[in-house]
C-alpha positions as CSV (number, residue, x, y, z in Angstrom):
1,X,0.0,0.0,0.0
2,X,2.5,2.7,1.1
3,X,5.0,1.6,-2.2
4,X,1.4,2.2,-4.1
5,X,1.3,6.2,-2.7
6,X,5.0,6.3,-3.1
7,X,4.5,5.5,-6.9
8,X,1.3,7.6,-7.4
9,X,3.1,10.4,-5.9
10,X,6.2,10.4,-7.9
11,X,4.1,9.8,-11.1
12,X,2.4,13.2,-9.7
13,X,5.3,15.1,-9.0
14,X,6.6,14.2,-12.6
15,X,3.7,15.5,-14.2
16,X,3.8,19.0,-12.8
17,X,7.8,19.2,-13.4
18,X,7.0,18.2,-16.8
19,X,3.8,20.6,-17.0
20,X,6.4,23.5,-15.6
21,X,9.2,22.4,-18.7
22,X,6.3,22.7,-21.4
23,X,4.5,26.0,-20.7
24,X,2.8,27.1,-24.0
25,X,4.6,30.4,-25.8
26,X,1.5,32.4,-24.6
27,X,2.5,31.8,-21.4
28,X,5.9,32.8,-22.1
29,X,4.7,35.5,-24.3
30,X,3.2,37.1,-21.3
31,X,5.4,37.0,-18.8
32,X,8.7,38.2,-21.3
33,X,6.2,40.9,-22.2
34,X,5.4,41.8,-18.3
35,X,9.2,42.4,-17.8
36,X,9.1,45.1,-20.5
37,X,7.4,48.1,-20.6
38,X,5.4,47.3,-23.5
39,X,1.7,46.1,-24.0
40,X,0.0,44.1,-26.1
41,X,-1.1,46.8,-28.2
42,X,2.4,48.0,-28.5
43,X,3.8,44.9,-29.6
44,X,1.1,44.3,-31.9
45,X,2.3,47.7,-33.3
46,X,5.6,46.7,-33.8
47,X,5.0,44.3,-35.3
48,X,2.6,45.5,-38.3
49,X,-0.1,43.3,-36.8
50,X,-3.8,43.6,-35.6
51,X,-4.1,43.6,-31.3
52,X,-6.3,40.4,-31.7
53,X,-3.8,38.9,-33.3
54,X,-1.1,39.4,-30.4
55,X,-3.8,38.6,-27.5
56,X,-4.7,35.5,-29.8
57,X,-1.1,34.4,-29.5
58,X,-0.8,35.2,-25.6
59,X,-4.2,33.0,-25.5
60,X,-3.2,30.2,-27.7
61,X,-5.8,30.4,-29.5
62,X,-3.1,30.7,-32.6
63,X,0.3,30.0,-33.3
64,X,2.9,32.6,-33.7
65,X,3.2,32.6,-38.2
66,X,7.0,31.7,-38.0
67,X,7.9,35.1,-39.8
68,X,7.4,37.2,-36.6
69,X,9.3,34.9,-34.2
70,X,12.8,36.6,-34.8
71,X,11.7,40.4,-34.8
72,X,9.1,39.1,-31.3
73,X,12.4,37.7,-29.4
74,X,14.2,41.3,-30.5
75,X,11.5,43.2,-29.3
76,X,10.9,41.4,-25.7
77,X,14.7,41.3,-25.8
78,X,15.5,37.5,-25.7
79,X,16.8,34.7,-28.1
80,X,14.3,32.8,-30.2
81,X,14.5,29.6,-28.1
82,X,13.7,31.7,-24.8
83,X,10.4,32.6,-26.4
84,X,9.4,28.1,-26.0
85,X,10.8,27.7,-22.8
């Protein structure tokens, strides 16, 4: 019974590390773009793109079109890969 819990909770435990390693690039989006001074409308600006767009990106409700990925991580100040981690 107790090597049972032991098991459940390690399997637990590993889920949320691994939940923690995979945040979505919303996620990410939002917190890189709380560290700047910059808000969604801005960046949206920036980057020649409707608002909805941006948020819709910060939701998840679309993926980032690869194109704006480079100038995204110049604006918010980070290297591409920091924007999927």
């Amino acid at each position: 019974m107790v090597k049972n819990k032991q098991i459940m909770l390690a399997y637990y435990n590993n889920s949320i590390n691994l939940q923690k390693k995979h945040m979505g690039v919303g996620i990410n989006l939002r917190r890189l773009r709380s560290k700047t001074k910059f808000s969604q409308q801005d960046i949206a600006e920036m980057l020649d793109l409707d608002r909805g767009t941006y948020i819709n990106w910060e939701n998840e409700t679309s993926d980032i079109k690869s194109q704006y990925i480079p100038k995204l991580a110049e604006i918010l100040g980070v290297e591409i890969q920091d924007l999927f981690m």
